[in-house]
TIMARPA-422886 format. One record per residue (C-alpha): residue number from 1; chain; x, y, z. Coordinates in Angstrom, 2 decimals, padded with zeros to 5 digits. Each point is the difference from the previous one (the first is absolute). Example, Ala and Ser with C-alpha at 12.3 -4.5 7.8 and 13.67 -1.06 7.14 Angstrom:
<nodes>
+-----+-------+---------+---------+---------+
:  nr : kette :    east :   north :      up :
+-----+-------+---------+---------+---------+
:   1 :     A :  012.30 : -004.50 :  007.80 :
:   2 :     A :  001.37 :  003.44 : -000.66 :
+-----+-------+---------+---------+---------+
</nodes>
This chain:
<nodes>
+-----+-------+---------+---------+---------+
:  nr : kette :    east :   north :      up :
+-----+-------+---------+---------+---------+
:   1 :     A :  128.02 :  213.45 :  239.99 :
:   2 :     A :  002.73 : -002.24 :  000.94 :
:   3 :     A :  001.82 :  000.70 : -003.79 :
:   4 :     A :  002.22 :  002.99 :  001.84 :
:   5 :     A :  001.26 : -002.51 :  002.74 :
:   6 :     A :  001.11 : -002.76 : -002.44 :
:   7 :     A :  001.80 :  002.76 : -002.81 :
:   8 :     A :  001.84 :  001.86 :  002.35 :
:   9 :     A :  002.80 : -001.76 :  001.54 :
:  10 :     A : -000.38 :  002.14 :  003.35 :
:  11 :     A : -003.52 : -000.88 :  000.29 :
:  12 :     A :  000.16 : -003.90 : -001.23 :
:  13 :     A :  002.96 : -000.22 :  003.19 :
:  14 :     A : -002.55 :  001.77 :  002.50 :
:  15 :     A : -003.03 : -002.18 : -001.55 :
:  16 :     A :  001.94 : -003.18 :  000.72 :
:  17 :     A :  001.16 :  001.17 :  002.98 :
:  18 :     A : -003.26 :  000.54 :  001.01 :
:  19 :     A : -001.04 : -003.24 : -000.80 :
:  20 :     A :  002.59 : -001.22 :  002.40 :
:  21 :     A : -000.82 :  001.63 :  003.17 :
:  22 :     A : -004.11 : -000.61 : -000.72 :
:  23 :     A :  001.23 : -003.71 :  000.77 :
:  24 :     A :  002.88 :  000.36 :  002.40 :
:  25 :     A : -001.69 :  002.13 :  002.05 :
:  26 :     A : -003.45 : -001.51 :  000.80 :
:  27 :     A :  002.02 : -003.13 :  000.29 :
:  28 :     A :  001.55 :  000.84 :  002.81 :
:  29 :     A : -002.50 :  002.64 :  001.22 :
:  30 :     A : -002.36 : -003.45 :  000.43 :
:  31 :     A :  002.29 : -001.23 :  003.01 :
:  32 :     A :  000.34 :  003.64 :  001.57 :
:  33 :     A : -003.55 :  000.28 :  000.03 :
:  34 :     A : -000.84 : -003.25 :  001.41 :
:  35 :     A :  002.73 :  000.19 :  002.35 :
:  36 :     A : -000.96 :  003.73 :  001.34 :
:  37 :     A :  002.88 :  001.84 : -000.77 :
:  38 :     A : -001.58 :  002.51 : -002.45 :
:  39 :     A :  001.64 :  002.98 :  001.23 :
:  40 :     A :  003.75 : -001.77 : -000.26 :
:  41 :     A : -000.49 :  001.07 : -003.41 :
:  42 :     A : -000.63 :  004.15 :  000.35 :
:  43 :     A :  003.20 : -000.70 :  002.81 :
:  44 :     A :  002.45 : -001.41 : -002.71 :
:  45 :     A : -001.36 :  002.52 : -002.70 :
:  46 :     A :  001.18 :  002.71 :  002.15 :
:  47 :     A :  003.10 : -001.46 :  000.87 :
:  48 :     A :  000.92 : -000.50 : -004.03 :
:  49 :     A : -001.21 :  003.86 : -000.21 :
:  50 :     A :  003.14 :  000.47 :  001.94 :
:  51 :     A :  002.14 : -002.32 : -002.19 :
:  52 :     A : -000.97 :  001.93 : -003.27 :
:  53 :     A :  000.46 :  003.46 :  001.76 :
:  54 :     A :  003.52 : -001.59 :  000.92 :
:  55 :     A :  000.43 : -000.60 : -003.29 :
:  56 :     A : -000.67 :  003.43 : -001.57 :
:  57 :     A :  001.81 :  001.56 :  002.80 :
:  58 :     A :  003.07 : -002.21 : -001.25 :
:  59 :     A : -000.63 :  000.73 : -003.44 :
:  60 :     A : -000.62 :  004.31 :  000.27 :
:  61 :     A :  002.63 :  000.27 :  003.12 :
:  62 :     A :  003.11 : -002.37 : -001.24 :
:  63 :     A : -001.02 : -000.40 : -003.76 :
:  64 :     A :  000.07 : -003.58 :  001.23 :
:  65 :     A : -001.90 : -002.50 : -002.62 :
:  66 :     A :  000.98 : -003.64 :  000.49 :
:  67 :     A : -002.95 : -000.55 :  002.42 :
:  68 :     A : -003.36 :  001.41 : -001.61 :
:  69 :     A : -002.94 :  001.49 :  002.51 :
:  70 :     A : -002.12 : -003.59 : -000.91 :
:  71 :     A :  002.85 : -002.24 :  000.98 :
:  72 :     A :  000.75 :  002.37 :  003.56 :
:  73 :     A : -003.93 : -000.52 :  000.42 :
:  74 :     A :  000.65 : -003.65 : -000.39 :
:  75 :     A :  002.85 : -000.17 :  002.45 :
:  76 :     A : -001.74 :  002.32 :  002.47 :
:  77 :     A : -002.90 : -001.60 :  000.22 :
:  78 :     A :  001.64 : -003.99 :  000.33 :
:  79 :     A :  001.61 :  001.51 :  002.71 :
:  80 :     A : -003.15 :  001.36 :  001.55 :
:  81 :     A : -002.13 : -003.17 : -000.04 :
:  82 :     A :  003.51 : -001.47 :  001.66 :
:  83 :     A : -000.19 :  002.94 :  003.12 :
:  84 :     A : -003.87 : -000.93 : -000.02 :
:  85 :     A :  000.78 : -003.50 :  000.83 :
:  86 :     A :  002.60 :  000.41 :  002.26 :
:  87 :     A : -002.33 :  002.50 :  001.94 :
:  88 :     A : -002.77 : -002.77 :  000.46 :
:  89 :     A :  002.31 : -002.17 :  001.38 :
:  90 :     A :  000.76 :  002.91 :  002.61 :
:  91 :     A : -003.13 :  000.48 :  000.37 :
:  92 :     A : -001.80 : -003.05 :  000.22 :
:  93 :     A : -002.67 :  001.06 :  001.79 :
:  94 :     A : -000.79 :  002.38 : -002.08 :
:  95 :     A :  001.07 : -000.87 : -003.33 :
:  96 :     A : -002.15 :  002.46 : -002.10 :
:  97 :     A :  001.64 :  003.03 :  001.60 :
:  98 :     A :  003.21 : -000.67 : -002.39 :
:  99 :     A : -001.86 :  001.54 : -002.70 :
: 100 :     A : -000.74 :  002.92 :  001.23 :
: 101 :     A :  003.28 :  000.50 :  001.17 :
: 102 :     A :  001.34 : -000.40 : -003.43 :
: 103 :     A : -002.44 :  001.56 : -001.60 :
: 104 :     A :  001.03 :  003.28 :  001.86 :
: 105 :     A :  003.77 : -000.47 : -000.60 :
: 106 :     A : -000.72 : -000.43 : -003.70 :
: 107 :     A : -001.65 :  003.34 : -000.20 :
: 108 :     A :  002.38 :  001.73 :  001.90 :
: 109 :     A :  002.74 : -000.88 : -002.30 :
: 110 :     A : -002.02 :  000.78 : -002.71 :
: 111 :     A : -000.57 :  003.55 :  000.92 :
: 112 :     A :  003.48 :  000.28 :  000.85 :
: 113 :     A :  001.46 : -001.52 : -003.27 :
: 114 :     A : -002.84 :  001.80 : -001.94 :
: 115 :     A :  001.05 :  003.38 :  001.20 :
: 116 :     A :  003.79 : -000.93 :  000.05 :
: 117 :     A : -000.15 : -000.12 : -004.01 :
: 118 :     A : -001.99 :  003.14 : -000.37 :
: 119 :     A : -003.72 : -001.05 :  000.45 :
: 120 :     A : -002.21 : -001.31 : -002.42 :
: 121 :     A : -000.24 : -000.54 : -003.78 :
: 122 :     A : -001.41 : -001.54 : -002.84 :
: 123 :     A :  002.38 : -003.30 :  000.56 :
: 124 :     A : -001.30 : -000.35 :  003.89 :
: 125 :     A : -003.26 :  001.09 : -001.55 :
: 126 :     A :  000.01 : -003.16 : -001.81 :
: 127 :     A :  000.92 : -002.32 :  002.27 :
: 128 :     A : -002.42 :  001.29 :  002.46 :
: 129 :     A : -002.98 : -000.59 : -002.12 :
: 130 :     A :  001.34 : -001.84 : -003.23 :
: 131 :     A :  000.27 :  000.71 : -003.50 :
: 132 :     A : -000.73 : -001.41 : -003.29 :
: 133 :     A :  003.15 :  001.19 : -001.44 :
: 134 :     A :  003.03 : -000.64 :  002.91 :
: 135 :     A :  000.43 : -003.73 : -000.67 :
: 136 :     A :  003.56 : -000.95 : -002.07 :
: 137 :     A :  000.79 : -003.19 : -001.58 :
: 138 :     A :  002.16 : -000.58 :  002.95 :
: 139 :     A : -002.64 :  000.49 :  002.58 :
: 140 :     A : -002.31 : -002.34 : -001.79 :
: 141 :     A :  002.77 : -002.88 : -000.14 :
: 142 :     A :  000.51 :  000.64 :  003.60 :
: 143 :     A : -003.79 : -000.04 :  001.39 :
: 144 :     A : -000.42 : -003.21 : -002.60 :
: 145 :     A :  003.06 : -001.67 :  002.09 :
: 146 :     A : -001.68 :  000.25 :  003.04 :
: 147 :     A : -003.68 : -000.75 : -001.09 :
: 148 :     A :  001.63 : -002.68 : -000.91 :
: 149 :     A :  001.70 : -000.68 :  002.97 :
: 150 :     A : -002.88 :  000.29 :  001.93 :
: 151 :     A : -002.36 : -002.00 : -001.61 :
: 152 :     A :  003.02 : -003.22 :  000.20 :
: 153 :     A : -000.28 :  000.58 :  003.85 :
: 154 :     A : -003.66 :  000.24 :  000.66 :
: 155 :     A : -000.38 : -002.89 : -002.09 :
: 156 :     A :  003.28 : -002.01 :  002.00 :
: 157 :     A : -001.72 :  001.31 :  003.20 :
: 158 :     A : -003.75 :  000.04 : -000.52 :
: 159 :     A : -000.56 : -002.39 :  002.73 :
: 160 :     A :  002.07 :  001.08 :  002.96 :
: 161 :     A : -001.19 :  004.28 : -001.07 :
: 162 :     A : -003.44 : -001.58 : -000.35 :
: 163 :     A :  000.06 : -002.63 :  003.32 :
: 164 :     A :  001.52 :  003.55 :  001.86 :
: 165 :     A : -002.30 :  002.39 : -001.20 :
: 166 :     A : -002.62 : -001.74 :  001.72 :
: 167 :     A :  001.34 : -001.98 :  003.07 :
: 168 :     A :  003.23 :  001.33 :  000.91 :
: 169 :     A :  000.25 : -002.42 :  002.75 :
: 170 :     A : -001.08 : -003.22 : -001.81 :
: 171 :     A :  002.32 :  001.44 : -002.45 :
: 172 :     A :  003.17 : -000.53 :  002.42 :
: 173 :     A : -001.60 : -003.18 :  001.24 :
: 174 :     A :  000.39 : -001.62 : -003.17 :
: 175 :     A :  003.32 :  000.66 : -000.44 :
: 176 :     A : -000.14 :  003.11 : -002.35 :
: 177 :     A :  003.17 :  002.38 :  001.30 :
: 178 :     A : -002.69 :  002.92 :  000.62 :
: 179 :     A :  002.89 :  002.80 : -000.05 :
: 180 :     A :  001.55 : -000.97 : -002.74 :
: 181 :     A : -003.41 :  000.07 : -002.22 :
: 182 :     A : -000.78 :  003.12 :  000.92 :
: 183 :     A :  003.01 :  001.53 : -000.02 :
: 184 :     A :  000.09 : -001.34 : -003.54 :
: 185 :     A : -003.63 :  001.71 : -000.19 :
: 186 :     A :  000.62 :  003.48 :  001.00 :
: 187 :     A :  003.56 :  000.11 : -002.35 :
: 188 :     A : -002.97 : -000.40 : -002.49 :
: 189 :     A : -001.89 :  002.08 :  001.35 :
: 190 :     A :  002.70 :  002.64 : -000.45 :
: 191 :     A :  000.67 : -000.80 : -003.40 :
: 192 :     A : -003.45 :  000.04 : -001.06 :
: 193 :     A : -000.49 :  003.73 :  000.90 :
: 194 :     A :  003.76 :  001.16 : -001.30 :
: 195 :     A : -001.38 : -001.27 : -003.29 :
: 196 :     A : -003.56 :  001.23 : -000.31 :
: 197 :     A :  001.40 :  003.90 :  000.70 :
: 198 :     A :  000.47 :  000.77 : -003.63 :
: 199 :     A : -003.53 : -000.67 : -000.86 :
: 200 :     A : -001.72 :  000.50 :  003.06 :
: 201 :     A :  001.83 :  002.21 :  001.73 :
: 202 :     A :  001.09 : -000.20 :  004.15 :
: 203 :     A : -002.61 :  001.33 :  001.25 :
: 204 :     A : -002.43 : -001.98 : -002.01 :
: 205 :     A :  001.80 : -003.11 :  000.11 :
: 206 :     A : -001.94 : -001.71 :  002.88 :
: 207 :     A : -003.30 :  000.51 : -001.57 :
: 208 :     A :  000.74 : -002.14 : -002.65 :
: 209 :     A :  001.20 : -002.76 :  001.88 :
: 210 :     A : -003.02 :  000.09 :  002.36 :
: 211 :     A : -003.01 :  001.45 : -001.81 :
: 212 :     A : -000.01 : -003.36 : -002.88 :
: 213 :     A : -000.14 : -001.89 :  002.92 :
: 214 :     A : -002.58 :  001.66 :  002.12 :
: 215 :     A : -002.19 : -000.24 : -003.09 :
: 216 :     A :  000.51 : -003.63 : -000.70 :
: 217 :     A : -000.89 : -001.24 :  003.71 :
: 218 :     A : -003.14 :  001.62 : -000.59 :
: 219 :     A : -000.74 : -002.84 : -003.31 :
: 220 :     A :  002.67 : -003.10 :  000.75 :
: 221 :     A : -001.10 : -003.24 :  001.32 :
: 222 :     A :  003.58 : -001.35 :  001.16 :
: 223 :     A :  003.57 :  001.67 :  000.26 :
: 224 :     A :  000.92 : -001.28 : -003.62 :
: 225 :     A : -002.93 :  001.92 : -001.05 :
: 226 :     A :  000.57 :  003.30 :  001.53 :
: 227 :     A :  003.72 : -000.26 : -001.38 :
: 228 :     A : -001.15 : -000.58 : -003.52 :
: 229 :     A : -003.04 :  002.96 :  000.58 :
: 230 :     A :  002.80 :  002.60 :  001.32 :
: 231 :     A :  002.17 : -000.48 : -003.00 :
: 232 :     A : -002.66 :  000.44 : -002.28 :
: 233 :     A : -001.17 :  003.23 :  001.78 :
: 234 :     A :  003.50 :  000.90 :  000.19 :
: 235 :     A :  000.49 : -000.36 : -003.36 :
: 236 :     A : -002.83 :  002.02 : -000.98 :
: 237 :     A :  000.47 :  002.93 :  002.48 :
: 238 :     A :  003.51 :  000.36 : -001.83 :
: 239 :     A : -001.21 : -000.28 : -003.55 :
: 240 :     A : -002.66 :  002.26 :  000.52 :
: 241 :     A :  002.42 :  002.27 :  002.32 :
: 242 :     A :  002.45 :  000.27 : -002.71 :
: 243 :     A : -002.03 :  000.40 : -003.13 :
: 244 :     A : -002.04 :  002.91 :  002.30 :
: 245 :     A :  002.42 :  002.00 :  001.37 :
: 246 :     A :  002.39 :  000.14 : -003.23 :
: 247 :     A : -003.35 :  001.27 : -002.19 :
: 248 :     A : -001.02 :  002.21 :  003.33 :
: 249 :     A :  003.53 :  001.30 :  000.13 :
: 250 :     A :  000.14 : -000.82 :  003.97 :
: 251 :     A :  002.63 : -002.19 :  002.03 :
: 252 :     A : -001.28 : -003.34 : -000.63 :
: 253 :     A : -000.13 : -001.81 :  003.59 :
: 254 :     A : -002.94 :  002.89 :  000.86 :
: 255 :     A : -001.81 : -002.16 : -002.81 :
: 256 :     A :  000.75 : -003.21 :  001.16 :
: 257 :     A : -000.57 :  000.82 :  003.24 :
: 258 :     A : -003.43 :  001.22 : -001.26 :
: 259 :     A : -001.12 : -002.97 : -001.88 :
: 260 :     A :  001.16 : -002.40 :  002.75 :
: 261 :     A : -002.79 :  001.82 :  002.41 :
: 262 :     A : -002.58 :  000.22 : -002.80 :
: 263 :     A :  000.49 : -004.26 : -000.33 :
: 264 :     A : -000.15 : -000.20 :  003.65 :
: 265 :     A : -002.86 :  001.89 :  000.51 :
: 266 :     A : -001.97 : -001.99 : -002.90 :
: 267 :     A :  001.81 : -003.92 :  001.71 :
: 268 :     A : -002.20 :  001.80 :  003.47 :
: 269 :     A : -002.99 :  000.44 : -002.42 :
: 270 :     A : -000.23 : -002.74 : -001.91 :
: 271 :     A :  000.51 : -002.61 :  003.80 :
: 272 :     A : -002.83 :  001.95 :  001.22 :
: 273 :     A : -002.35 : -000.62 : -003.04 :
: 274 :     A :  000.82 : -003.72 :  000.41 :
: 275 :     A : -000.86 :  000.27 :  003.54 :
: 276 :     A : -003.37 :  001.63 : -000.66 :
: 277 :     A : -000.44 : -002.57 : -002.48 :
: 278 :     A :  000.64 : -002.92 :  002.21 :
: 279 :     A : -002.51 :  001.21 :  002.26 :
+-----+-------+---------+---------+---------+
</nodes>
C-alpha cells in the first residue's frame, strides 16, 4: 500500500513530510498538554488561516509570488503567539483570555482575506483540511528545517520547558528566565502548526498535536514515557491517515484525525481492562 507514496515524487515529499510533523508535533503537543494550554493551538491555527488567505489574496489580487500562502501562514501565526504573549502580560490576571482574543482576530481576518480574493477553492480547500498531493520539494526542505530546529531546542531546553511546565514558580526560583522559555515555547508553538497545515490541514491541526497525547497519558508511567507513546501514536495516526485518505480519495487530516480518536478511544480501553484486572 505504501508502493504509490515512495514512486511518486509528490507523494514520497508528503509521506516524509508526514513523518515529520507525526514527531514534531506530539513533541511539542506533550508540553501544551501538560501545561494546559490546549486551545493555544485551535487560536494560532486560525490566526495562520489568515496568513495563507493573505497570501492568496497577494497572489490572485497583485500577481504577487515571492511570499507563498505556507510561508504568510508561518509569519502570521509567529506573530500571533507574539500578540498572545504580550496580552497575558496585560492581562495577568487573567492570562487565558489572550487566546480567545486572538483566536477571534484570526478569524476575522480570515473571512475578510478569504472573501477579499474571491472565496474559496481547491488551494484553500487544501490547506484547510490537507492533501496528499500539495506538498513541493521546497515545502518539504522547509518543514525538515524546522523539525529540525525544533527538536535542537527542546533537547537544549528540556529542563527549564520541563521544570516550567510543571512548577512555574519553582521554575523562576531556580533561576530559569521563565519569559524567555516560554516565549521560546510558544514561537514553537507557532511553527509547529504553520508546518503541519499541508498535511493536516488548519482546522485539523490542533487535533494532532493534542489527541497523541491525550492517548498516551492514558498508558505512560513518567513524562519520558508519554513523549515516546505520543510520537508513536502520532506516527501511526499519520501513516494510517495518509495511506487512507489517498486510497479513499478524501483530504487526508479527516483520516488522521480519525485514527488519532480510534487509538485514543482503545489507550481509554485498554487502562480500564488493567484496572479491572488489578482488582
Amino acid at each position: 500500500m505504501l508502493a504509490d507514496f515512495l514512486e511518486f515524487d509528490f507523494l514520497r515529499n508528503t509521506f516524509l513530510t508526514g513523518l515529520l510533523i507525526g514527531i514534531i508535533a506530539p513533541l511539542l503537543g506533550t508540553f501544551i498538554v501538560v501545561r494546559r494550554l490546549s486551545l493555544i493551538a485551535d487560536a494560532l491555527s486560525h490566526v495562520t488561516l489568515a496568513g495563507i488567505a493573505f497570501g492568496l489574496f497577494m497572489e490572485k489580487k497583485f500577481a504577487f509570488t515571492l511570499i507563498t500562502p505556507l510561508y504568510s501562514g508561518m509569519a502570521f501565526s509567529v506573530i500571533g503567539s507574539i500578540f498572545i504573549e504580550k496580552l497575558r502580560g496585560v492581562y495577568k490576571a487573567y492570562q487565558e483570555i489572550a487566546i480567545p482574543i486572538i483566536l477571534s482576530g484570526g478569524v476575522g481576518l480570515s473571512v475578510v482575506f478569504i472573501a477579499l480574493a474571491d472565496g474559496f477553492n481547491t488551494e484553500l480547500f487544501n490547506y484547510l483540511f490537507g492533501s496528499v498531493s500539495a506538498v513541493s520539494k521546497n515545502d518539504f526542505l522547509t518543514i525538515l528545517g524546522i523539525s529540525i530546529f525544533i527538536v535542537l531546542i527542546i533537547s537544549l531546553f528540556y529542563k527549564e520547558l520541563f521544570t516550567l511546565s510543571f512548577d512555574e514558580e519553582h521554575a523562576t526560583v531556580s533561576g530559569i528566565h521563565a519569559k524567555r522559555i516560554h516565549f521560546l515555547f510558544i514561537i514553537l508553538t507557532a511553527l509547529v502548526i504553520a508546518a503541519s497545515i499541508r498535511i493536516v490541514g488548519v482546522l485539523l491541526v490542533s487535533a494532532l498535536m493534542t489527541l497523541p497525547v491525550a492517548a498516551s497519558m492514558r498508558l505512560a508511567k513518567g513524562f519520558k514515557q508519554m513523549m515516546v507513546l505520543s510520537i508513536v501514536f502520532g506516527e501511526l495516526a499519520v501513516i494510517i491517515g495518509l495511506v487512507s485518505g489517498y486510497y479513499l480519495s478524501i483530504p487526508p487530516g479527516g483520516t488522521i484525525v480519525m485514527v488519532s480518536i480510534i487509538i485514543l478511544l482503545l489507550s481509554i480501553g485498554l487502562k480500564q481492562l488493567r484496572y479491572r484486572k488489578q482488582k
